[in-house]
C-alpha positions as CSV (number, residue, x, y, z in Angstrom):
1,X,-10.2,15.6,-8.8
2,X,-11.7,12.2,-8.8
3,X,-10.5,8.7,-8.0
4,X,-12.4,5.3,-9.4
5,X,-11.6,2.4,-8.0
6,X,-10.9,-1.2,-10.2
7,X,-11.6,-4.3,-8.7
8,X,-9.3,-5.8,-6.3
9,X,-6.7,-9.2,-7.0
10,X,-9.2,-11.5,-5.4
11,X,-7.5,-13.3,-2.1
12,X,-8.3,-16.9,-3.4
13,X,-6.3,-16.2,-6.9
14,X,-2.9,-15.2,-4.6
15,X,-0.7,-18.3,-3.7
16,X,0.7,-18.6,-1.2
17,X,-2.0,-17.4,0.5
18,X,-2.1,-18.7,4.3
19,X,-0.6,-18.6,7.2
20,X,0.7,-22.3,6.8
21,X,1.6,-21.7,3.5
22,X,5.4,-21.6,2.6
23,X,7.3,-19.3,0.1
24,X,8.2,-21.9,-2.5
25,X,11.6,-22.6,-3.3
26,X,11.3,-20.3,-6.9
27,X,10.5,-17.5,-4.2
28,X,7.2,-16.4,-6.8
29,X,3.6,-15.2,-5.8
30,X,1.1,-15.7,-8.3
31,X,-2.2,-14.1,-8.6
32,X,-5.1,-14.2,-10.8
33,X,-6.7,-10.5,-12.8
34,X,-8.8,-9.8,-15.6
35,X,-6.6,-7.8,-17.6
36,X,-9.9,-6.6,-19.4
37,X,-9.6,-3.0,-17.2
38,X,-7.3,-0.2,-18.1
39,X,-4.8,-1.4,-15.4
40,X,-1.2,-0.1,-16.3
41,X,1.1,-1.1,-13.2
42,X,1.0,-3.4,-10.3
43,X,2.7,-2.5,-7.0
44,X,3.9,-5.4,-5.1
45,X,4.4,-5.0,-1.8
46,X,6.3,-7.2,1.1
47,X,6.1,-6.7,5.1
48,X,7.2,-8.7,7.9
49,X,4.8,-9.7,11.0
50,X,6.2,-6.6,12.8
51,X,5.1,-4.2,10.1
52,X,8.9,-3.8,8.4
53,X,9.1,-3.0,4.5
54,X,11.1,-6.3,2.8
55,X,10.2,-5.0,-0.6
56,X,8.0,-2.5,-2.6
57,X,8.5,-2.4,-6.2
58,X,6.6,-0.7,-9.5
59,X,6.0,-3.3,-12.8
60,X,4.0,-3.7,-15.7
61,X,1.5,-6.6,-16.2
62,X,4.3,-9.2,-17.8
63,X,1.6,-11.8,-19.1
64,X,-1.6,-10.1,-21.2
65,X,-2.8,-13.2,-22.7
66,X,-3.4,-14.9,-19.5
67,X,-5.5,-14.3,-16.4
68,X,-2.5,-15.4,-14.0
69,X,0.4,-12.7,-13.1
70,X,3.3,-13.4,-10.9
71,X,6.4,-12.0,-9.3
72,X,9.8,-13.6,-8.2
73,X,11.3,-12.3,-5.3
74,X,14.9,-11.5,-5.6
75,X,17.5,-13.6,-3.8
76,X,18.6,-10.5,-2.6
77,X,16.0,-9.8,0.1
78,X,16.9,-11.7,2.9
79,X,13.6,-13.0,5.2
80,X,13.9,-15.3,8.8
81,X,13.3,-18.6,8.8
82,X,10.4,-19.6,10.8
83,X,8.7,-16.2,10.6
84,X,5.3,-15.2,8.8
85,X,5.0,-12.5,6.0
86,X,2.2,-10.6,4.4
87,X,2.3,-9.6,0.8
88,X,-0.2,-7.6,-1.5
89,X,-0.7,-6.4,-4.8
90,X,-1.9,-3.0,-5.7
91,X,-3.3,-2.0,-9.2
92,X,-2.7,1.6,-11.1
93,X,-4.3,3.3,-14.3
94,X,-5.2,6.5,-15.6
95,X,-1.6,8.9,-14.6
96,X,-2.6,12.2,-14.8
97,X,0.6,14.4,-14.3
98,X,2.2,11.3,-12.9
99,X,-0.5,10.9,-10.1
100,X,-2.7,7.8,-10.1
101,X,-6.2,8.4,-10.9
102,X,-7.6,4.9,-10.6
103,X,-6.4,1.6,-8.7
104,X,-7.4,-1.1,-6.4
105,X,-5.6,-2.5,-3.0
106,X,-5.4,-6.1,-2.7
107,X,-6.4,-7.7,0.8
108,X,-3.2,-8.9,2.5
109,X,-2.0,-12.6,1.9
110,X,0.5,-14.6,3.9
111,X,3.5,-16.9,3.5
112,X,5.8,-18.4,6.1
113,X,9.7,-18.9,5.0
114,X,11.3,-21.9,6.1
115,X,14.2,-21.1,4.5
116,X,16.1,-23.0,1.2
């Protein structure tokens, strides 16, 4: 069994990205990746300060002719205003009987919500 790891969504290409930073009003994180690798799924992932899942959901690359990706957050998951939230963005390739054979994690990013 063997694992190879593809390089990681570099912290500088996700926005927002800081702990001053708000969630625009679209609700979308952007990030930057060469889509030159053999990645086949990103899987985005949402926590509060205090470590609770928000969101964790499985998609494919939307935008191949680009090097910029992004994700809208559903109006459905509710976040506190006034409070800071970490996001990342993990990359998968290479299933072999449905297990993931090579990938990347992102570093975590932030974003505060002051609400709408």
């Amino acid at each position: 069994i063997g694992y190879s790891l593809l390089p990681i969504i570099s912290p500088g290409s996700m926005n927002p990205n800081g702990l001053n930073q708000e969630l625009p009003n679209d609700r979308i994180l952007r990030w930057g990746y060469n889509y030159q690798l053999e990645m086949e799924n990103y899987l985005l992932t949402i926590v509060s300060a205090n470590g609770d899942l928000m969101c964790r959901t499985l998609f494919q690359p939307q935008v191949y002719t680009q090097w910029t990706e992004s994700w809208q957050i559903p109006s459905t998951i509710n976040f506190e205003v006034d409070q800071i939230y970490l996001w990342r963005v993990d990359t998968g390739a290479k299933y072999v009987n449905d297990r993931e054979s090579v990938g990347s994690e992102s570093h975590w990013a932030y974003f505060s919500y002051k609400g709408i």
